[in-house]
C-alpha positions in Angstrom: 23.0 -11.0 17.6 19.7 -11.9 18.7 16.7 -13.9 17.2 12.7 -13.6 17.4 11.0 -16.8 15.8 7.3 -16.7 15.4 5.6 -19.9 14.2 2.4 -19.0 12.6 -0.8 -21.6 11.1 -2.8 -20.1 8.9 -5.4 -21.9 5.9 -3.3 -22.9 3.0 -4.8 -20.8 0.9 -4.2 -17.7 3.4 -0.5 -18.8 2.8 0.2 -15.9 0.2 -1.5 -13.2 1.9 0.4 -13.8 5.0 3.3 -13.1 2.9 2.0 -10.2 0.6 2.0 -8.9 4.6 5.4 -10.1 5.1 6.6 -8.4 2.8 4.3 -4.9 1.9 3.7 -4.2 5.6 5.8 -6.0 8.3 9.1 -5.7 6.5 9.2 -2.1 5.7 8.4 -1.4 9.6 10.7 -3.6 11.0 13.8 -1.8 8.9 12.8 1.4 10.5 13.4 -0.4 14.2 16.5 0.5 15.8 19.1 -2.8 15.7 17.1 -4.9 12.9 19.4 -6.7 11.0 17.2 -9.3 8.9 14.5 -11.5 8.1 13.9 -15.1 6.8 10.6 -16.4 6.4 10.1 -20.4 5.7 6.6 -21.3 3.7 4.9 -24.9 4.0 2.1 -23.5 1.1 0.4 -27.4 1.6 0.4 -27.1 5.3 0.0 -23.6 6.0 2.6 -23.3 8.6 5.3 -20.5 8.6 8.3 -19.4 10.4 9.2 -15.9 10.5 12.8 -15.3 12.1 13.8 -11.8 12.5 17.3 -11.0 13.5 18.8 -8.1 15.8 21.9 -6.3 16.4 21.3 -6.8 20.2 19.1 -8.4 22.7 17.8 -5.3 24.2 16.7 -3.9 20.6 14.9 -7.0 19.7 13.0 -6.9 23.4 12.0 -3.3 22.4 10.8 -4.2 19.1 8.5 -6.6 21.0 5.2 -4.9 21.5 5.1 -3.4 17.9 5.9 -7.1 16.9 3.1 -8.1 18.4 0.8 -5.7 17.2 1.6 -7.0 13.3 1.3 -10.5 14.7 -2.1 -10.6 15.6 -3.2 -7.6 12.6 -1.4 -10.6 10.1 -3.1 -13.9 11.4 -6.0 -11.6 12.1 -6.8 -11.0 8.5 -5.6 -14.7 7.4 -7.7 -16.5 9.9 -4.1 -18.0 11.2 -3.0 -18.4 14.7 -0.1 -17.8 16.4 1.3 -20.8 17.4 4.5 -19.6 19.4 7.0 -16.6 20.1 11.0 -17.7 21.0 13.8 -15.5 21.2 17.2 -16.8 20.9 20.7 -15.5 21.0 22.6 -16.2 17.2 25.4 -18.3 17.6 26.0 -18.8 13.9 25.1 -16.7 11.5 27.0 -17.5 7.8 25.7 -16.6 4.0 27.1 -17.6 1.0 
């Protein structure tokens, strides 16, 4: 399995529309992507900083997912006034829920 993190700033109070997009618009299109397999999103609401890591069945589907992913990147901190801070893939080496 394979990992995308984004690390995203955006104003504090831009925190839950960042989400609302998490969640209404971003979500939905990434199930639809060949090989996604999850999300987690972490939320500093005082600080405005979020980490969105998205998970995939292979390394190869995450790197085609890329350029769509980066299209909702920018669309997101675009209509937050956010930045993206940075973009790291990874390869899952432990992946356990209760």
């Amino acid at each position: 399995m394979h990992a995308r993190m984004g690390t995203f700033q955006v104003p504090p109070d831009a925190v839950g529309e960042m989400t609302r997009l998490q969640r209404e618009v971003i979500v939905p299109a990434a199930r639809e992507a060949t090989g996604f397999k999850g999300i987690l999103s972490l939320v500093d609401w005082d600080s405005g900083k979020i980490i969105s890591l998205t998970m995939w069945d292979s390394e190869d589907a995450m790197r085609a997912s890329e350029e769509r992913a980066g299209k909702f990147r920018a669309e997101a901190t675009s209509n937050t006034k956010g930045e993206v801070v940075k973009v790291e893939h990874f390869e899952v080496d432990l992946f356990e829920t209760a």
